[in-house]
C-alpha positions as CSV (number, residue, x, y, z in Angstrom):
1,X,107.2,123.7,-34.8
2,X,110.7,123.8,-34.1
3,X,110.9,127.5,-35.6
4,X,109.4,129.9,-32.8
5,X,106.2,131.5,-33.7
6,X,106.6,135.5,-34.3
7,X,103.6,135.9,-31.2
8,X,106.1,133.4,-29.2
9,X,109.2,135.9,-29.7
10,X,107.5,138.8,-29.5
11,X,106.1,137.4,-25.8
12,X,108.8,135.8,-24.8
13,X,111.9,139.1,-25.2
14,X,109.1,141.2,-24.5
15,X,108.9,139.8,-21.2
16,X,112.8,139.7,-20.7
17,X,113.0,143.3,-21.7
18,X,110.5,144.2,-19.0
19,X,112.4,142.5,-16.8
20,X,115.5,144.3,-17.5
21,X,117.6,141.5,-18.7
22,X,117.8,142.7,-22.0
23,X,118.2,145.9,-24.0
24,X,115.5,147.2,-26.2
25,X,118.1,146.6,-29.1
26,X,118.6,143.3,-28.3
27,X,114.6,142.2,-27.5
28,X,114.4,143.8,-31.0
29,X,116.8,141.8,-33.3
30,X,116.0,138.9,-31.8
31,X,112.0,139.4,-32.1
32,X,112.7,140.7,-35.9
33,X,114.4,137.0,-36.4
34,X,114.4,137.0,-39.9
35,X,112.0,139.3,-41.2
36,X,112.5,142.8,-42.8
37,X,110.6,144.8,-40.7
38,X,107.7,144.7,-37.9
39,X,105.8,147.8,-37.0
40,X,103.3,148.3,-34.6
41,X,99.7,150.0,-35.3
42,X,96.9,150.8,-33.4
43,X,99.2,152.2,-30.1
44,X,97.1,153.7,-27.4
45,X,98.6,157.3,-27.8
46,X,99.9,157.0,-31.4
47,X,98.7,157.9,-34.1
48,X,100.2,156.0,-36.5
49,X,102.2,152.6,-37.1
50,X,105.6,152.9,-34.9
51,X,108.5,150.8,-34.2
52,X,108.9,147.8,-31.7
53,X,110.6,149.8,-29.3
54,X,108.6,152.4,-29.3
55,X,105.6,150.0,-28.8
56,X,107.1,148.0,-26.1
57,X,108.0,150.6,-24.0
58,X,104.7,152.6,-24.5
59,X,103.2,149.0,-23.2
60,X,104.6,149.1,-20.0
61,X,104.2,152.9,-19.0
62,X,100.9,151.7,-19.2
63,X,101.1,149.1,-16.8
64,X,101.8,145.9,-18.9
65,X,104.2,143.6,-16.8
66,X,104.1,140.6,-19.1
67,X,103.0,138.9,-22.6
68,X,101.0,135.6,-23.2
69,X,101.2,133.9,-25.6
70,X,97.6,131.8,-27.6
71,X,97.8,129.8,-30.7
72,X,94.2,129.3,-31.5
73,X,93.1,126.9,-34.5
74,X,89.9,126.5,-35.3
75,X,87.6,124.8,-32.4
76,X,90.4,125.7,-29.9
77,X,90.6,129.0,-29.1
78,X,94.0,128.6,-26.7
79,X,94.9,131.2,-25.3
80,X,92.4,133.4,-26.0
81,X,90.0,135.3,-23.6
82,X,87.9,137.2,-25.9
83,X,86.3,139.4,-27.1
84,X,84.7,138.6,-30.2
85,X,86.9,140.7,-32.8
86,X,90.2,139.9,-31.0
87,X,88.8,136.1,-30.9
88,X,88.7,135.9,-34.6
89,X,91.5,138.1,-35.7
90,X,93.8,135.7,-33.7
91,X,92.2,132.8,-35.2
92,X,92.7,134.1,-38.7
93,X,96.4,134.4,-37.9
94,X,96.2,131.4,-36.1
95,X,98.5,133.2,-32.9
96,X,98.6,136.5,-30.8
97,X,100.2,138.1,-28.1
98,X,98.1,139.2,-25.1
99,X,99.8,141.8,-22.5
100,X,99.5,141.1,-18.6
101,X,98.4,144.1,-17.1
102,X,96.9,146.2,-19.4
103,X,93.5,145.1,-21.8
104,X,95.7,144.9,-24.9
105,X,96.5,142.1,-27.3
106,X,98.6,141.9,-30.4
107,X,97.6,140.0,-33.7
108,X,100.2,139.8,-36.5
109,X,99.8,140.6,-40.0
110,X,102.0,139.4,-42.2
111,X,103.0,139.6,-46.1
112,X,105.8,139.5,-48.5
113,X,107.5,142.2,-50.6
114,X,110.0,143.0,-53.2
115,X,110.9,141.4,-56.7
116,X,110.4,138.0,-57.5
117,X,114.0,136.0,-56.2
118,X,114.0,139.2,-53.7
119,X,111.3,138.8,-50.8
120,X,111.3,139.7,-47.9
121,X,108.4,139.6,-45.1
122,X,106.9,142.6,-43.4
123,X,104.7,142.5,-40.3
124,X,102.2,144.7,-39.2
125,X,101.1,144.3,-35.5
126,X,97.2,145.2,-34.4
127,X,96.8,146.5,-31.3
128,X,93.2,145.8,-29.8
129,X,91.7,145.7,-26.8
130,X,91.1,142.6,-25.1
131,X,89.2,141.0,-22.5
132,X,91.3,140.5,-18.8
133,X,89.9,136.7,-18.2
134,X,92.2,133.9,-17.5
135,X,92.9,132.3,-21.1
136,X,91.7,129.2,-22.7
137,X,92.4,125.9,-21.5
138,X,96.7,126.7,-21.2
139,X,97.8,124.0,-18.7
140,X,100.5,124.6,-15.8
141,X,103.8,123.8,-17.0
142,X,103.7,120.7,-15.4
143,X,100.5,119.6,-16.9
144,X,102.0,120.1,-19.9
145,X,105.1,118.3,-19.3
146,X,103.3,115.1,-18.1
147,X,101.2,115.4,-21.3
148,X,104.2,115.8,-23.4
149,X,105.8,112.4,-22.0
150,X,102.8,110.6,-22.8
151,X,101.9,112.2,-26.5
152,X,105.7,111.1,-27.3
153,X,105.6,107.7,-26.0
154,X,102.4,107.4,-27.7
155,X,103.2,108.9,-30.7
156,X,105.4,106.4,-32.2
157,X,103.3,103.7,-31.4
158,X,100.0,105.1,-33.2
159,X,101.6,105.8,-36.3
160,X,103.0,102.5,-36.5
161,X,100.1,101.1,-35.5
162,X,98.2,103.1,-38.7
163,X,101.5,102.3,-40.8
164,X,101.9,106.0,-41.6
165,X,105.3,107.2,-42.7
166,X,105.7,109.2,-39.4
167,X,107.2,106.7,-37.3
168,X,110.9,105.0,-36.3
169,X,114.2,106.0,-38.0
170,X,112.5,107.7,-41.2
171,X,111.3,110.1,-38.9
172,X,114.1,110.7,-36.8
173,X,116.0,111.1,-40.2
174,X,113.0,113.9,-41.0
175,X,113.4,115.4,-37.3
176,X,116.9,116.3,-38.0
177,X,116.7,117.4,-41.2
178,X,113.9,119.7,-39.9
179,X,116.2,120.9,-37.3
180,X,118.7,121.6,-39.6
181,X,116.8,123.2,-42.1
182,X,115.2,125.5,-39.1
183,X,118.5,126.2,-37.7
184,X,120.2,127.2,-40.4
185,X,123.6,126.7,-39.4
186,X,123.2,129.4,-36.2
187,X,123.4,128.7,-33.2
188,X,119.7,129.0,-31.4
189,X,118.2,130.1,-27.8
190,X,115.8,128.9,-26.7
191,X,113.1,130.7,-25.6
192,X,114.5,134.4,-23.8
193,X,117.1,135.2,-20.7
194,X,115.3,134.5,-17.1
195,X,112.8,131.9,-18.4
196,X,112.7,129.0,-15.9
197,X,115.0,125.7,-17.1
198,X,111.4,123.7,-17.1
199,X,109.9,126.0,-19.7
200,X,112.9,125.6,-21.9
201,X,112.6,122.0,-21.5
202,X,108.6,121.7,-22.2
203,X,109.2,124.3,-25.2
204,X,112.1,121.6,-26.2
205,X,109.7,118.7,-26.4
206,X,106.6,120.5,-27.3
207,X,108.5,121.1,-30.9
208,X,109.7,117.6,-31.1
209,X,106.5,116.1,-30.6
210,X,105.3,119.1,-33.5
211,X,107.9,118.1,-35.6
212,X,106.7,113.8,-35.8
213,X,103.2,115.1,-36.4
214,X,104.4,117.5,-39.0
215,X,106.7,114.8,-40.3
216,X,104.1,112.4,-40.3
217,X,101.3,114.6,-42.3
218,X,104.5,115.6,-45.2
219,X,105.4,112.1,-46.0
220,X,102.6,110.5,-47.6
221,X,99.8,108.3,-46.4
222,X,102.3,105.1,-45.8
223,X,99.7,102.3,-46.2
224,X,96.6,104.5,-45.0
225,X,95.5,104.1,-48.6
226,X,91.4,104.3,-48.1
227,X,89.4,106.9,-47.0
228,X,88.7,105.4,-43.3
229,X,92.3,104.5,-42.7
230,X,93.4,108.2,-43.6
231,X,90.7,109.3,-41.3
232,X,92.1,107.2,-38.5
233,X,95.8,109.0,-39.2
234,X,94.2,112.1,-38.9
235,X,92.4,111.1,-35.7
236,X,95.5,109.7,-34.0
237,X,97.5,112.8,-35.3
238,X,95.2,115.7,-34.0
239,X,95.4,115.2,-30.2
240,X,99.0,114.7,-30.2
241,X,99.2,118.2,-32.5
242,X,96.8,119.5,-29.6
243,X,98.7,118.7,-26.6
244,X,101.8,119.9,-28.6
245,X,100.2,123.4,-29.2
246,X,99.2,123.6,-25.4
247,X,102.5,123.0,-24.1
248,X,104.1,125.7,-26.3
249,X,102.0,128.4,-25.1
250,X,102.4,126.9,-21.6
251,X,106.3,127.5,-22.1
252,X,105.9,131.1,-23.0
253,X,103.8,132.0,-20.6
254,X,105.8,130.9,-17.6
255,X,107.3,134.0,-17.2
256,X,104.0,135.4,-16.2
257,X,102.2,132.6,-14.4
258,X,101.0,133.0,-11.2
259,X,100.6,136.9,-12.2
260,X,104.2,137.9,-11.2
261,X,107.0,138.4,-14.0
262,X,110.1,136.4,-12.9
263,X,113.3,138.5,-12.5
């Protein structure tokens, strides 16, 4: 978790560039990451698939004054506030941006090209329309920062307690070789300009406490070696992955919580 999802770029310089505290070129590299290319379809107006600029700023002549983030899995549907088609197209991708102010949403679609040794990834933004209801079950940022403490103070203690190869200094080891991998020898902001220091810090935590789960499901079973002690892993492992998830899109949606878009 400690690589930002695309829908949590896209949200969070989206929101800075309707803020004004960033230039469309910038919002642009810096949502691009590493892909190839992104291009938007499905703009009210356009006929055609069009740039990120292009998109953005048609957005917010419409009215939009923010971007939420959800990162539904299946049986959660965070984040999301309907309807039906936009429900399941987010849940296929298994994230989405939804605009604050307008009754739009964006699901990413994402694939590879080029030769073999030569990839590189394309995505293809949907435009729908969506449903203007609060979203699913995204806690305040101070929900989710109480949460956090106690998933990470928990954490350790449950995989230990299942003797899963998730917990002490293998997985601090695993954590930093994560970070380093994810990294990549840049150096990394988090989150965009004018996000409050809280959000940074929740985002922060939120992707340490994804990167023990995730370290903890990639390193074998440990000693869970029957079917009911594996069960019991997985048990312990998928609330902490749950509160995790909630606190991310918590962190990327601060910039439009309480319905205003801090400046």
């Amino acid at each position: 978790m400690l690589v930002e999802p695309r829908s949590g770029l896209l949200a969070a310089w989206g929101n800075a560039l309707l803020a004004g505290l960033v230039s469309p070129d910038d919002a642009v590299v810096a949502i691009l990451g590493e892909d190839a290319v992104h291009r938007v379809e499905g703009v009210p107006g356009e006929a055609g698939p069009v740039g990120l600029t292009l998109a953005l700023g048609r957005l917010r002549a419409l009215g939009a004054t923010g971007f939420r983030v959800a990162l539904p899995v299946p049986g959660h549907p965070l984040g999301l506030s309907g309807p039906p088609d936009f429900n399941a197209r987010a849940l296929e991708a298994e994230e989405a941006v939804v605009a604050y102010g307008v009754p739009y949403g964006l699901v990413p679609e994402v694939s590879e090209a080029g030769p073999e040794g030569d990839l590189h990834v394309e995505v293809v933004w949907r435009v729908l329309p969506v449903r203007e209801a609060p979203p699913a079950d995204v806690p305040s940022l101070s929900e989710a920062e109480r949460e956090l403490a106690e998933a990470l103070r928990d954490a350790t203690a449950l995989l230990s307690r299942l003797d899963v190869a998730g917990s002490g200094p293998v997985a601090e080891a695993a954590v930093d070789a994560y970070r380093a991998r994810a990294e990549g020898g840049r150096g990394r902001e988090v989150l965009a300009p004018g996000y409050p220091p809280r959000a940074v810090r929740v985002l922060e935590l939120a992707q340490r406490v994804g990167l023990l789960v995730s370290v903890a499901y990639e390193n074998g079973h440990g000693g869970a070696v029957s079917a009911s002690e594996m069960a019991a892993r997985g048990a312990a492992l998928r609330p902490v992955e749950r509160v995790a998830r909630r606190a991310v899109v918590a962190a990327y949606n601060a910039y439009v919580e309480g319905g205003e878009v801090r400046r």
